[in-house]
C-alpha positions as CSV (number, residue, x, y, z in Angstrom):
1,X,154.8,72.9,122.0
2,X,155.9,69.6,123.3
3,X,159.7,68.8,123.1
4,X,159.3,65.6,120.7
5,X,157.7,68.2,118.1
6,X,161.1,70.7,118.6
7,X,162.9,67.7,118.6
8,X,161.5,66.7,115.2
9,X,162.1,69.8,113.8
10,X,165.8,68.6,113.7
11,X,165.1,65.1,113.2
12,X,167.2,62.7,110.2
13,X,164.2,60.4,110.3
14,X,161.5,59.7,111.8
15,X,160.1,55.9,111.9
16,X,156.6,54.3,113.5
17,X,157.0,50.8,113.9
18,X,154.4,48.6,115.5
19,X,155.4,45.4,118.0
20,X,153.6,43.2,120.1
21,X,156.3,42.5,123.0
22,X,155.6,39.4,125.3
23,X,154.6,39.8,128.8
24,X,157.0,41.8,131.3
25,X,157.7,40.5,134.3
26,X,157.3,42.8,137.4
27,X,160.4,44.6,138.5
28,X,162.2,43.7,136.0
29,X,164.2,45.2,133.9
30,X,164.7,43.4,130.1
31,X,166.5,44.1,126.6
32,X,164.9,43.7,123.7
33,X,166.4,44.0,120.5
34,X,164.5,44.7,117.3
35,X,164.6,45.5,113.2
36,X,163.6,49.1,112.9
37,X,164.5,49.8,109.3
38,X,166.2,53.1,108.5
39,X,168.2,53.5,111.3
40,X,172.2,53.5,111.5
41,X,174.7,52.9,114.8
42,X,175.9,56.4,114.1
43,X,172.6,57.7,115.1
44,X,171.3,58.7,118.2
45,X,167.7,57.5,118.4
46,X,164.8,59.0,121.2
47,X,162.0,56.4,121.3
48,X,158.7,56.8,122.8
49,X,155.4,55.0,122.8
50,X,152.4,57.2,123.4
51,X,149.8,53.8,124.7
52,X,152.5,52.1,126.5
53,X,151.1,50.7,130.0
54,X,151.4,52.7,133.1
55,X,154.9,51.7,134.9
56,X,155.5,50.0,131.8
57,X,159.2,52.5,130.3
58,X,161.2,52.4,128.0
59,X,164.8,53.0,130.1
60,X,167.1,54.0,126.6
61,X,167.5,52.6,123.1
62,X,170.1,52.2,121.3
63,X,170.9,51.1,117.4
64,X,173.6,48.1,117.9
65,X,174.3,47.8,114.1
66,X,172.0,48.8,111.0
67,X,168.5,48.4,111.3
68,X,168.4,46.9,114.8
69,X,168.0,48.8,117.6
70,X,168.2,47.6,121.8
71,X,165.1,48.6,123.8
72,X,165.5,48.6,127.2
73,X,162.3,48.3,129.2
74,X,161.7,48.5,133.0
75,X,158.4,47.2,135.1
76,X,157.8,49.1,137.8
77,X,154.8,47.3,139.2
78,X,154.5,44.4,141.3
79,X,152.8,42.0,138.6
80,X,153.4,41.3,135.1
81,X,152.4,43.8,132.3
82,X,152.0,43.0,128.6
83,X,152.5,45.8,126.9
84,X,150.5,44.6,123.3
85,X,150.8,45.6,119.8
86,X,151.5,49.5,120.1
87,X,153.5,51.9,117.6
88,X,156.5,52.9,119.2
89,X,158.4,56.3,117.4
90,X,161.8,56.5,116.8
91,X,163.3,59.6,116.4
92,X,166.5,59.9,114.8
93,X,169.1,62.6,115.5
């Protein structure tokens, strides 16, 4: 079983929200901040997007007041990556 799916199990919430980021620039890392409805800044919040590029990650996120949440991203390549308009999960503990 993978651990998002035990982690689920014991999720508050759990939220799909589609964005289509701008281009990433290579080794770089950048903040992005974003409304995810449903979430509040006394949860903590695992985020994962299962069609993110390669070397394209998502470092942490975390929800700066209600309904906004900081994604830190991280480009590991030596060019720029744009990630498109993915769904990105957000599970709330």
């Amino acid at each position: 079983m993978p651990a998002y799916s035990l982690a689920a199990q014991h999720a508050r919430k759990h939220i799909v929200k589609k964005f289509d980021f701008t281009s990433r620039a290579a080794g770089l890392t950048a903040v992005t901040g974003q409304t995810v409805k449903g979430l509040r800044k006394d949860m903590s919040v695992l985020v994962w997007a299962p069609a993110l590029n390669a070397d394209l990650y998502v470092l942490s996120c975390k929800v700066t007041a209600a309904d906004t949440v900081d994604l830190v991203f991280y480009n590991s390549t030596g060019g720029g990556i744009d990630p498109g308009n993915i769904d990105y999960h957000f599970l709330a503990l």
